[in-house]
C-alpha positions in Angstrom: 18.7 -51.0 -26.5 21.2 -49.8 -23.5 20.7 -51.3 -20.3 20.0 -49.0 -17.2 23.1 -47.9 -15.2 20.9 -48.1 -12.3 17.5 -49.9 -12.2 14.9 -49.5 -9.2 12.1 -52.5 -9.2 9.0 -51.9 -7.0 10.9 -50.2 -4.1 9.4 -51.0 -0.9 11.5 -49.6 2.7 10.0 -49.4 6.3 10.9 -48.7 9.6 11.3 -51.8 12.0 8.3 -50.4 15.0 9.7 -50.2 18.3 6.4 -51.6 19.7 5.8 -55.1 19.2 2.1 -54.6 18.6 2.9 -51.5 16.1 2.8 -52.4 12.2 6.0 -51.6 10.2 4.8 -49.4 8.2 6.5 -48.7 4.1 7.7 -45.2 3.8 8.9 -46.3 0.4 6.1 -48.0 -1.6 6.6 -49.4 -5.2 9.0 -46.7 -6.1 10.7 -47.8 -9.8 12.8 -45.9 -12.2 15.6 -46.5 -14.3 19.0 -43.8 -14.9 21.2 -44.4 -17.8 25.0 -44.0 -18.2 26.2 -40.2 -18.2 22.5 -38.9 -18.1 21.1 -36.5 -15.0 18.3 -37.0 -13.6 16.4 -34.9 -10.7 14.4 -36.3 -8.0 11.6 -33.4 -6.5 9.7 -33.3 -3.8 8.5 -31.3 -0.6 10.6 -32.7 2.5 9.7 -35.8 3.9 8.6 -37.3 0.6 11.4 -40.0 0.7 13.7 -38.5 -1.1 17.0 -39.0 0.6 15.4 -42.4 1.9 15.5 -43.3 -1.6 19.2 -42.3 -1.7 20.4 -44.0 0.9 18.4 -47.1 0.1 20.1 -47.4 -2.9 23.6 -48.1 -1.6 22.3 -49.1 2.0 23.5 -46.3 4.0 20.3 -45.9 6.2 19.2 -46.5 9.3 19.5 -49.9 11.2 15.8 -49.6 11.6 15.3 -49.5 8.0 14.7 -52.0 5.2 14.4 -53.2 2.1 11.1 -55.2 2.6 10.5 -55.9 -1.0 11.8 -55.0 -4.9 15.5 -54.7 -6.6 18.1 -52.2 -6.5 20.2 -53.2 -10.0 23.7 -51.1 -10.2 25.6 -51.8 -13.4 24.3 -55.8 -13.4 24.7 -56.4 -9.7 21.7 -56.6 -7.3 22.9 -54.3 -4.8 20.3 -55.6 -2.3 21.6 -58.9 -2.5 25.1 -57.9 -1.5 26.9 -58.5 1.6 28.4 -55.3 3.7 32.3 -55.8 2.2 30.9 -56.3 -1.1 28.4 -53.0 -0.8 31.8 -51.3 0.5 33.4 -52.0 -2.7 30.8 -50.0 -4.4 30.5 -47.2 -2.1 32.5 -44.7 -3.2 34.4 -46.6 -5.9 31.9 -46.6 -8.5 28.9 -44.9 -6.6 29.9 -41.5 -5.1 28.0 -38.8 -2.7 27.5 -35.6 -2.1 25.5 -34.7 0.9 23.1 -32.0 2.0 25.8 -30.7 4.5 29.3 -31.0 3.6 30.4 -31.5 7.5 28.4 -34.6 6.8 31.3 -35.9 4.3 34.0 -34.3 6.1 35.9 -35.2 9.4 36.6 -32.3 11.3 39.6 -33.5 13.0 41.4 -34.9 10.0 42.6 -32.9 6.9 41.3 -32.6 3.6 45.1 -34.0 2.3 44.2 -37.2 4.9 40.6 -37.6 4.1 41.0 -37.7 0.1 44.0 -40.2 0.6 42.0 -42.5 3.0 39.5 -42.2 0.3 41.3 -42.9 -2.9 43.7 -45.3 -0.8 41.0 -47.5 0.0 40.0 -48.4 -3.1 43.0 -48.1 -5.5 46.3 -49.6 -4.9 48.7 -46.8 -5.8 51.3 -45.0 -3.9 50.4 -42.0 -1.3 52.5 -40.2 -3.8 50.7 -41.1 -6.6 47.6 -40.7 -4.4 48.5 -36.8 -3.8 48.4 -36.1 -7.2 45.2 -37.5 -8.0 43.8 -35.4 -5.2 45.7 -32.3 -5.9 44.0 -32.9 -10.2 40.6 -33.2 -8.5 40.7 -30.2 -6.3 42.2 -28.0 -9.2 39.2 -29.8 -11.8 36.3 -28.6 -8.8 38.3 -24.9 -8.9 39.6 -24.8 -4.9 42.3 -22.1 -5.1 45.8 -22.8 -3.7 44.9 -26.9 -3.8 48.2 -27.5 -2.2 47.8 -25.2 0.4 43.8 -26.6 1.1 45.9 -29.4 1.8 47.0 -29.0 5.6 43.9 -27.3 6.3 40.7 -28.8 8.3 37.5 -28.7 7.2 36.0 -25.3 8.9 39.2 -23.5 7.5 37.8 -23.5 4.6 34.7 -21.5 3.7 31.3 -23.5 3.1 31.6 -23.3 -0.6 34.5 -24.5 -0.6 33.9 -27.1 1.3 31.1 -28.5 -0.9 34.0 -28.2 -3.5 35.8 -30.9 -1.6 33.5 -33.3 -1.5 32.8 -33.2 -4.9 36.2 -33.8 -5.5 36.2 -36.9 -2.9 32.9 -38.2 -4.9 34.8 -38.1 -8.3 38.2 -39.2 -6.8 37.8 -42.7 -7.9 36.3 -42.0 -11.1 32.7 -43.6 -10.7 30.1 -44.4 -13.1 27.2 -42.5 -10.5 27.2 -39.7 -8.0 24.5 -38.8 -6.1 23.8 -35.4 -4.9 21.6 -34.9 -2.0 20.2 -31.5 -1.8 23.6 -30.2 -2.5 23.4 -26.5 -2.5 20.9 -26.0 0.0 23.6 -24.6 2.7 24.9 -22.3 0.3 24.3 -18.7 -0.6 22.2 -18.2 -3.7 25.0 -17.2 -5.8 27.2 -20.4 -4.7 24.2 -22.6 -5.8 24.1 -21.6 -9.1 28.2 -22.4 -9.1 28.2 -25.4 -7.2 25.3 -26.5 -9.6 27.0 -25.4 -12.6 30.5 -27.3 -11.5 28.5 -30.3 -10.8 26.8 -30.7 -14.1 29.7 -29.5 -16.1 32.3 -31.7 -14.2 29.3 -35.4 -14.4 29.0 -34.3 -18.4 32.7 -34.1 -18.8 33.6 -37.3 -17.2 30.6 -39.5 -18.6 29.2 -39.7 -15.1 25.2 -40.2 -14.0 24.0 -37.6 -11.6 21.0 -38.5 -9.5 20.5 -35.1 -7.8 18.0 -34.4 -5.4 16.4 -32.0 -4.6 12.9 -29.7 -3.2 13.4 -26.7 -5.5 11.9 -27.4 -9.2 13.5 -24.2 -10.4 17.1 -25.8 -9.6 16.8 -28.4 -11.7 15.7 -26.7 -15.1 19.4 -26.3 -16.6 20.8 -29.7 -14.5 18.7 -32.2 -15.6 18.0 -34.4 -18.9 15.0 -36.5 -16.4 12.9 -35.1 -13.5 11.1 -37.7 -11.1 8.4 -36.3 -8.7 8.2 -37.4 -5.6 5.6 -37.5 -2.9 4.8 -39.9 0.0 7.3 -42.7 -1.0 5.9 -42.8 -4.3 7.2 -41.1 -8.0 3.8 -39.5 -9.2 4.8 -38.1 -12.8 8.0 -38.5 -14.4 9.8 -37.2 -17.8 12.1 -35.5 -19.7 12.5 -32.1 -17.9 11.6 -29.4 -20.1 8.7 -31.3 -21.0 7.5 -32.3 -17.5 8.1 -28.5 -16.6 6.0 -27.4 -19.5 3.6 -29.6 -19.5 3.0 -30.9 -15.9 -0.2 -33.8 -15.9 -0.2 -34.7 -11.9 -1.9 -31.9 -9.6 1.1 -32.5 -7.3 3.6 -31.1 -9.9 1.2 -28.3 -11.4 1.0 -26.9 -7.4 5.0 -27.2 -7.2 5.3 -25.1 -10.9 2.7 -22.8 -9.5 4.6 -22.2 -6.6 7.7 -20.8 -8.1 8.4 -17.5 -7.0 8.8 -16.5 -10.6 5.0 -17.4 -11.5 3.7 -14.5 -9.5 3.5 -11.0 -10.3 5.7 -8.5 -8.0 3.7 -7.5 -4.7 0.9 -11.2 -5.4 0.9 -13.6 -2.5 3.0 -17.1 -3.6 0.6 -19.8 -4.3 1.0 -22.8 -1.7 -1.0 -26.4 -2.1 -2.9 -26.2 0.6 -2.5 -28.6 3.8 0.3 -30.7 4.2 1.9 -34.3 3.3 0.5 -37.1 4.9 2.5 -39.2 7.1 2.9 -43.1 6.6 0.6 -44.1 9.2 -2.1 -42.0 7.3 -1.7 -43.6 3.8 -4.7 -46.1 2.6 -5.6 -47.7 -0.5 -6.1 -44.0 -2.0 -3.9 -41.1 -3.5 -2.0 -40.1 -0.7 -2.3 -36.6 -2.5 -6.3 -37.2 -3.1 -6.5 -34.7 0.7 -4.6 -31.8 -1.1 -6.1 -32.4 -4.5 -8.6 -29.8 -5.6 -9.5 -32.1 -8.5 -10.1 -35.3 -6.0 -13.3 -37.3 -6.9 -14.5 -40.6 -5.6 -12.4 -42.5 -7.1 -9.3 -41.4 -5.6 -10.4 -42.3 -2.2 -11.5 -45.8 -3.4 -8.2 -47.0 -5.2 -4.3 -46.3 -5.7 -3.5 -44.6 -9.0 -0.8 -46.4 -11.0 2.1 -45.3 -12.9 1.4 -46.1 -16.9 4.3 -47.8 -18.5 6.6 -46.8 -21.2 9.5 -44.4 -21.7 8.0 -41.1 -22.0 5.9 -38.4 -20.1 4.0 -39.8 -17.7 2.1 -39.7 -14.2 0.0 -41.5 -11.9 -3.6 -39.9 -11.9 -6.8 -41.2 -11.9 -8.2 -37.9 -13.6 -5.6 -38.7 -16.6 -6.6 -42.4 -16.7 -10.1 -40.8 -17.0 -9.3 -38.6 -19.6 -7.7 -41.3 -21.6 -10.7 -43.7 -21.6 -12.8 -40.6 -22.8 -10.5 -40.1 -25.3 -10.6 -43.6 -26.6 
């Protein structure tokens, strides 16, 4: 069988307290998944669930006052949490790209995009700035930026904020990586230059044989961009699955409120279904299901003990009414 591209072992990240009586508390607990070579797979969840925590733990890029307290990060053989800062440098980028949430993130405002994709590809390759122009100039034309050689000399907020998000797709798939990970990549954008952005993104990761680990709140988005979807909430992956099943068949309460919620599962003038109440924070989370306080199907068992995610390859979810349902079954 393939190996993973990526592998994630019993994730566990906290915050270091600023009080010394405080307990560091995981925001991350026991998260594992694996992502193969050229396959997409969506991460959803309502904000604050650890998404982008989970990002950035993967190629370090958090906080100094987080980290890794326990588990493996495995990128293409390596453990990436064994690494030292150079070597994690080397992999930044080169063979692990990003695309953030906000594209000012990615992009220096005082530097052009011709000086910014240079320094990038520069870094990491050792070619001519000549030969490093015309990589740039290929990527910019493969993302669809009109007039590359004009976007060239401009600065970041000359250009407009789609294309912008073009850009830095074009700086994540300079170097030709083997993963790219979006972070809530179209969520700045108008809802027309989503469903382009989104489109490009997919269509550019499947031509080029790249993994795509996109992330993102919006269950609707990820429908026609994803072979996987991983649900997310408090720190933890609760169900997890190819997508159209997982969308079709949803097991965990958590991703049944999320389908439910779609705008498209209500008639024209009904009230949008919300779960009711909100995530917990860190500080509140117990030896229970952390959704067991929004759970309309909550019993005592769910107060009493953590549910666990069954193993295998397939459809699955963390539920103590499903491990119930199982055992009556047997």
């Amino acid at each position: 069988m393939t190996s993973p591209l990526l592998k994630v072992t019993d994730l566990h990240v906290n915050f270091i307290s600023r009080w010394p009586n405080e307990p560091n508390i995981d925001v991350l607990r026991g998260v594992c998944f694996e992502l193969y070579r050229g396959e997409r797979v969506a991460l959803v969840g309502e904000s604050g669930a650890g998404k982008s925590l989970l990002a950035t733990s993967i190629i370090q890029l958090f906080d100094s006052s987080a980290r890794i307290r326990q588990g493996q990060v495995t990128f293409e053989g390596q453990q990436l949490t064994q690494l030292k800062p150079k070597q994690l440098r080397q992999i930044r980028g080169r063979r692990i790209g990003m695309v953030f949430q906000d594209p000012m993130t990615n992009l220096n405002p005082s530097l052009t995009l011709e000086q910014q994709l240079l320094e990038c590809i520069l870094s990491h390759r050792s070619i001519s700035r000549a030969e490093a122009r015309l990589v740039a100039l290929h990527k910019l034309r493969q993302v669809h930026i009109p007039a590359p050689e004009a976007r060239l000399q401009q600065y970041p907020h000359q250009l407009s904020a789609g294309q912008r998000q073009r850009a830095t797709i074009a700086m994540a798939l300079a170097l030709e990586p083997a993963l790219i990970i979006a972070d809530e990549p179209t969520s700045a954008l108008d809802v027309t230059m989503q469903a382009e952005v989104m489109s490009l993104l997919t269509h550019l990761c499947h031509s080029n044989g790249v993994a795509l680990l996109l992330i993102t709140h919006d269950l609707s988005l990820v429908a026609h961009a994803s072979d996987r979807c991983l649900i997310m909430y408090a720190g933890q992956i609760v169900e997890q699955g190819p997508t159209s099943v997982l969308i079709n068949d949803a097991q965990h309460p958590y991703t049944q409120g999320l389908i439910k919620a779609l705008p498209q599962m209500s008639s024209p003038g009904q009230t949008l279904f919300q779960i009711p109440g909100q995530m917990p924070v860190a500080q509140e989370l117990g030896n229970h299901c952390a959704f067991a306080t929004r759970c309309e199907f909550a019993h005592d068992r769910c107060w009493q003990q953590t549910p666990t995610m069954p193993t295998g390859n397939g459809h699955r979810a963390s539920c103590h009414l499903l491990t119930a349902a199982q055992a009556g079954d047997e």
